[in-house]
C-alpha positions as CSV (number, residue, x, y, z in Angstrom):
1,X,-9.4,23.5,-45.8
2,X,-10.4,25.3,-42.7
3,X,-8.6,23.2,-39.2
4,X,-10.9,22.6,-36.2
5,X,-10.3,24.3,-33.6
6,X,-9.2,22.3,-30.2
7,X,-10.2,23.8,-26.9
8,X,-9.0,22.5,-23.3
9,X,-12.5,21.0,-23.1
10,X,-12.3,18.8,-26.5
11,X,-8.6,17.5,-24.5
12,X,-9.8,16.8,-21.5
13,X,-12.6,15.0,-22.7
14,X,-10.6,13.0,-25.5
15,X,-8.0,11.9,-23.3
16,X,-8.7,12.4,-19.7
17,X,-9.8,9.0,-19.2
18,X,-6.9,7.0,-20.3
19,X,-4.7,9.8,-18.3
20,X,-6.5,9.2,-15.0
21,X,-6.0,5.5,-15.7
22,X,-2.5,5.8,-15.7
23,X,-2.2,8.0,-12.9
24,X,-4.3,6.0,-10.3
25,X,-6.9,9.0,-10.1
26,X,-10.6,10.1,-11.0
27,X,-10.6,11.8,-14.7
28,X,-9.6,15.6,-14.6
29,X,-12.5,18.4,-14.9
30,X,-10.2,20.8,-15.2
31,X,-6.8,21.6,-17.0
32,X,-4.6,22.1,-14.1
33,X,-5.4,18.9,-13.2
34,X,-5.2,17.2,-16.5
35,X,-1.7,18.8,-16.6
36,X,-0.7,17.7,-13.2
37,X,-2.0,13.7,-14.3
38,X,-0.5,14.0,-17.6
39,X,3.0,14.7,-15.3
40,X,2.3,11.2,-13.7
41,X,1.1,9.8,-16.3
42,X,4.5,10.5,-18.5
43,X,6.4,9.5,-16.0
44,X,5.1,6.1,-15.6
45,X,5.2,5.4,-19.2
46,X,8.8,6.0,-19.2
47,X,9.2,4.2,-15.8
48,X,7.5,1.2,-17.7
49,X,10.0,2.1,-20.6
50,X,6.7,2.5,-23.3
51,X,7.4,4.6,-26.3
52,X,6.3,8.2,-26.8
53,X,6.4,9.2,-23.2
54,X,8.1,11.9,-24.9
55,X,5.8,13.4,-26.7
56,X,3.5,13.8,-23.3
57,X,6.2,15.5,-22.0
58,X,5.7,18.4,-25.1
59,X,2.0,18.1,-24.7
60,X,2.5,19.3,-21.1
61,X,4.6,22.3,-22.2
62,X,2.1,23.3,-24.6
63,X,-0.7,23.6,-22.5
64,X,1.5,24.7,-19.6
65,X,2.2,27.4,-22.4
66,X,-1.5,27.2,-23.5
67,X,-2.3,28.6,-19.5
68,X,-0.3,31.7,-20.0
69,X,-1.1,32.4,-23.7
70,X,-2.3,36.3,-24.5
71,X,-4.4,35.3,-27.3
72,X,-7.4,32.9,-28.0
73,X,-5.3,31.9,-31.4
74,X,-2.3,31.2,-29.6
75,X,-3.7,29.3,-27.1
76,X,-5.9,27.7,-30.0
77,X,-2.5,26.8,-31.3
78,X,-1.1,25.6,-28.5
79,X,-4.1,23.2,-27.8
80,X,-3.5,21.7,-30.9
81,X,-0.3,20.9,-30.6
82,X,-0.9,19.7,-27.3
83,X,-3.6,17.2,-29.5
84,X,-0.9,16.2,-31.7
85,X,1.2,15.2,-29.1
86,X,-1.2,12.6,-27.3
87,X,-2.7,11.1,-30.8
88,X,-0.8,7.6,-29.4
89,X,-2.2,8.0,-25.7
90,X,-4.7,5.5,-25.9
91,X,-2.5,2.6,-27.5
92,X,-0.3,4.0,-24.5
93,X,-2.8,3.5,-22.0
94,X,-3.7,-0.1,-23.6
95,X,-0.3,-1.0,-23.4
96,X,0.1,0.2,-19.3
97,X,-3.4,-1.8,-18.8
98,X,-1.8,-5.1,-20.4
99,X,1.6,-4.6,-18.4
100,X,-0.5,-4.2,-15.0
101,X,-2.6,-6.7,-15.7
102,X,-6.2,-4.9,-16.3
C-alpha cells in the first residue's frame, strides 16, 4: 500500500495553527518559521509540564534535517517523520488553551 507523501506545505498547513497558538504569534507561511514557533512552542509545553513536548523536540530535528536533505526522498522522509511526531499537537494545543484559560 503505497504512503502519501508529506511535504513542508501539508505540515505547515496541518499544524501551523495550533503552533502559532502556542507561541503567541501569526501562523507560519514558511518552514523556518514553523521551525522557529515549533522551538517555542516545545518549550512551553514542557514549561507547562504537558506530555509529548518531546516528541516536538524530534519533529524539529527532522525538518531541521529535512532543510539540508540532498534528496526529495529523504526529505520526503524526513517530513514524515516530522508528521509522526506532531500527531498529539492538537490535543497539545487544547490542553495549553484550557491551562491559559481560552
Amino acid at each position: 500500500m503505497p504512503t502519501a507523501t508529506i511535504t513542508e506545505t501539508d505540515l505547515i498547513r496541518r499544524y501551523a495553527d495550533d503552533i502559532a497558538y502556542v507561541a503567541e504569534e501569526g501562523p507560519a507561511a514558511d518552514l523556518d518559521t514553523f521551525i522557529s514557533q515549533l522551538r517555542t512552542a516545545a518549550r512551553r509545553f514542557e514549561l507547562s509540564r504537558i506530555d509529548g513536548h518531546a516528541a516536538l523536540d524530534a519533529a524539529v530535528i527532522h525538518l531541521d534535517e529535512a532543510e539540508v536533505a540532498f534528496g526529495d526522498a529523504d526529505r520526503s522522509a524526513l517530513y514524515s517523520q516530522a508528521d509522526r511526531m506532531l500527531y498529539h499537537l492538537g490535543d497539545m494545543a487544547d490542553e495549553y488553551r484550557e491551562m491559559v484559560g481560552d
